[in-house]
C-alpha positions as CSV (number, residue, x, y, z in Angstrom):
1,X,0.0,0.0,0.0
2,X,1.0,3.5,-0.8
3,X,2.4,6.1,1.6
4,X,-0.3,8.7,2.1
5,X,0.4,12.1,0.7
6,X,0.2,13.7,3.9
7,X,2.9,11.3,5.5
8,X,5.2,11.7,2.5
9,X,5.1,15.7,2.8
10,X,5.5,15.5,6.4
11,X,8.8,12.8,5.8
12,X,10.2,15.1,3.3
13,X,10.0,18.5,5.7
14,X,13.1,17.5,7.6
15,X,15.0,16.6,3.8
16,X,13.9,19.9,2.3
17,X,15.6,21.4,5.4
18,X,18.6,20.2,4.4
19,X,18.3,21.2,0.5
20,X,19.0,24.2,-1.2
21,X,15.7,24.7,-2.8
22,X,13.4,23.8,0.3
23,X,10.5,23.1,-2.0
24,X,8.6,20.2,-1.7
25,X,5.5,19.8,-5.1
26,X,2.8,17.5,-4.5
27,X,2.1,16.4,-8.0
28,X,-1.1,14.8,-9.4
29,X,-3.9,14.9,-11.4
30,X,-6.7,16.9,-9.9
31,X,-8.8,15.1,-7.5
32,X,-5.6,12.8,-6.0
33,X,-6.0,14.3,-2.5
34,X,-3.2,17.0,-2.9
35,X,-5.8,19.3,-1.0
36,X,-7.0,17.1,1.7
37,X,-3.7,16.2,2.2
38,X,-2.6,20.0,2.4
39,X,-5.0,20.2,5.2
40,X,-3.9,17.5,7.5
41,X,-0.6,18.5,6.9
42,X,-1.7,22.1,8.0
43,X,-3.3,20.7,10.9
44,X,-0.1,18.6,12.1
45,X,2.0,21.3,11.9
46,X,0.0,24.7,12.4
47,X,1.7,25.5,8.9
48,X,-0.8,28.2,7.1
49,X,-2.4,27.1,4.0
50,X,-2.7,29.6,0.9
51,X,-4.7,29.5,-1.6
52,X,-3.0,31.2,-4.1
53,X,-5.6,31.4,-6.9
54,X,-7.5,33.6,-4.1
55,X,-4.8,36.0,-2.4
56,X,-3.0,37.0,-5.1
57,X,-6.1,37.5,-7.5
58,X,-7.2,39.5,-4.8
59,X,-4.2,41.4,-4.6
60,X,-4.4,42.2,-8.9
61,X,-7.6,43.3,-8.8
62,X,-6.9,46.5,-9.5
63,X,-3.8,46.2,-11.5
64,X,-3.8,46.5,-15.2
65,X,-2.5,43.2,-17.2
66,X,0.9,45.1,-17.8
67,X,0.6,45.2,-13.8
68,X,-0.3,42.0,-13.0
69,X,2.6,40.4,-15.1
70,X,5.3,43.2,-13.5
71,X,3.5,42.2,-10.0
72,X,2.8,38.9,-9.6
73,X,6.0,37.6,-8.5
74,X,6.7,40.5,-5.6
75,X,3.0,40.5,-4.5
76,X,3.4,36.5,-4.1
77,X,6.6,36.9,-1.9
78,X,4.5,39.0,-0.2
79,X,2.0,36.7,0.6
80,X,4.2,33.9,1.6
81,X,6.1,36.6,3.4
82,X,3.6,37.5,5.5
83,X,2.9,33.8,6.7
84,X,4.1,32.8,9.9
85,X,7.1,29.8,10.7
86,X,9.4,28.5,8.3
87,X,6.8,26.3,6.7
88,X,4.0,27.5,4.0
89,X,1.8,25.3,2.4
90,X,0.2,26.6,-1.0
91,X,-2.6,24.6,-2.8
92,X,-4.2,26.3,-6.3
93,X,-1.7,27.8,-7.8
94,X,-3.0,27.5,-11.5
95,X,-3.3,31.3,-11.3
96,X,1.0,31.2,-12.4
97,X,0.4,29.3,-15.0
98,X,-1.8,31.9,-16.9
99,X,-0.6,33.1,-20.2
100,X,-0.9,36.7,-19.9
101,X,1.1,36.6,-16.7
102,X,4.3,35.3,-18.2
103,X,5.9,33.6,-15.1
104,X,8.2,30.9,-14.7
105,X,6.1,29.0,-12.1
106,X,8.4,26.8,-11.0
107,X,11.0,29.0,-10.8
108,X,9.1,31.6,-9.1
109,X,8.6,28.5,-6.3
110,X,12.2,27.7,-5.6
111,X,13.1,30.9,-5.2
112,X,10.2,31.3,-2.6
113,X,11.7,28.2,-0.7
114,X,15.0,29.6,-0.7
115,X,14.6,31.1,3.4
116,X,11.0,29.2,3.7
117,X,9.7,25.6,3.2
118,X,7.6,25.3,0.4
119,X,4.5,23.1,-0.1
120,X,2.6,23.2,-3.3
121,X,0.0,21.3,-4.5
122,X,0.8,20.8,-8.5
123,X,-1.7,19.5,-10.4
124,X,-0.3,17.8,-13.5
125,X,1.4,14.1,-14.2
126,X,4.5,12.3,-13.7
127,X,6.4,10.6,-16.6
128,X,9.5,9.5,-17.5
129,X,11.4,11.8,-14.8
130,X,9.6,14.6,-16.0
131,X,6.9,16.7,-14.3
132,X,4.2,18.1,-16.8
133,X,1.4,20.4,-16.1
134,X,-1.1,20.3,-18.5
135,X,-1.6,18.4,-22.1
136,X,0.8,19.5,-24.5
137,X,-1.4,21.4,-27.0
138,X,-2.5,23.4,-23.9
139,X,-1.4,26.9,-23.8
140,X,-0.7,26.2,-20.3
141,X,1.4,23.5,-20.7
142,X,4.7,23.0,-19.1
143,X,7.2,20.3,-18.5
144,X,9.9,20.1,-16.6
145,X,13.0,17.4,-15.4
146,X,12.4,16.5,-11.7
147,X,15.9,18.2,-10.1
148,X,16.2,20.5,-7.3
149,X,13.0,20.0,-5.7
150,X,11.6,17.2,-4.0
151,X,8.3,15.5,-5.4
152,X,5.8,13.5,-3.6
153,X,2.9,12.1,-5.7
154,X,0.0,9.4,-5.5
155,X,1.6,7.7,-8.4
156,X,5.4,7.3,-7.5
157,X,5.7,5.2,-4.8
158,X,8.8,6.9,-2.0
């Protein structure tokens, strides 16, 4: 039987310590538990939980799309900034993946976990030693190696 989610993140929070990108991605397909899991890890560890689609769409509201692109990475530092502890979980984050904001997501993570532990809930596949999010005709899509982060998942086993 499988590790559950929540016991692999919590196992790799001590590793991720140690690491120079303390980011930990939850990766799956949506409806694998990445959220639930999210929770209970909150729960264990008092850790807040962002919902990034929410805060930092709250936070552009106002801003033009020139804005929002020149923004979004400072006003997400910000956010995870202003969480307490040296562990923040963050679950919907398809709001970096949007076009018009032109980020490197996962770049934009690892150099959020570089003074604070990162948990993100990545919704997207596992194959081959490569992380995708999306399907590749997607405008969305993106796929990456697996280096430099650590990566729990319903479908690998630890």
């Amino acid at each position: 039987m499988a590790e559950p989610l929540a016991d692999q993140v919590l196992r790799m929070i001590g590793e991720a310590r140690e690491s120079y990108y303390r980011l930990i991605l939850m990766v799956g397909p949506a409806g694998s538990g990445k959220t639930s899991a999210l929770q209970e890890v909150s729960a264990t560890t008092s850790a807040p939980l962002i919902n990034v689609n929410l805060e930092l769409s709250r936070r552009m509201l106002d801003l033009t799309e020139r804005q929002r692109a020149q923004q979004a990475p400072r006003l997400l530092g910000d956010i995870v900034g202003e969480a307490t502890g040296e562990l923040v979980l963050l679950d919907n984050i398809e709001v970096l993946f949007d076009v018009h904001l032109k980020l490197a997501p996962l770049r934009l993570l690892q150099g959020l976990s570089r003074n604070t532990t990162v948990v993100a809930a990545w919704n997207g596949s596992i194959v081959d030693d490569r992380m995708t999010y999306a399907v590749p005709d997607h405008p969305e899509y993106r796929r990456y190696p697996i280096r430099d982060f650590l990566v729990v998942s319903p479908e690998v086993t630890p």
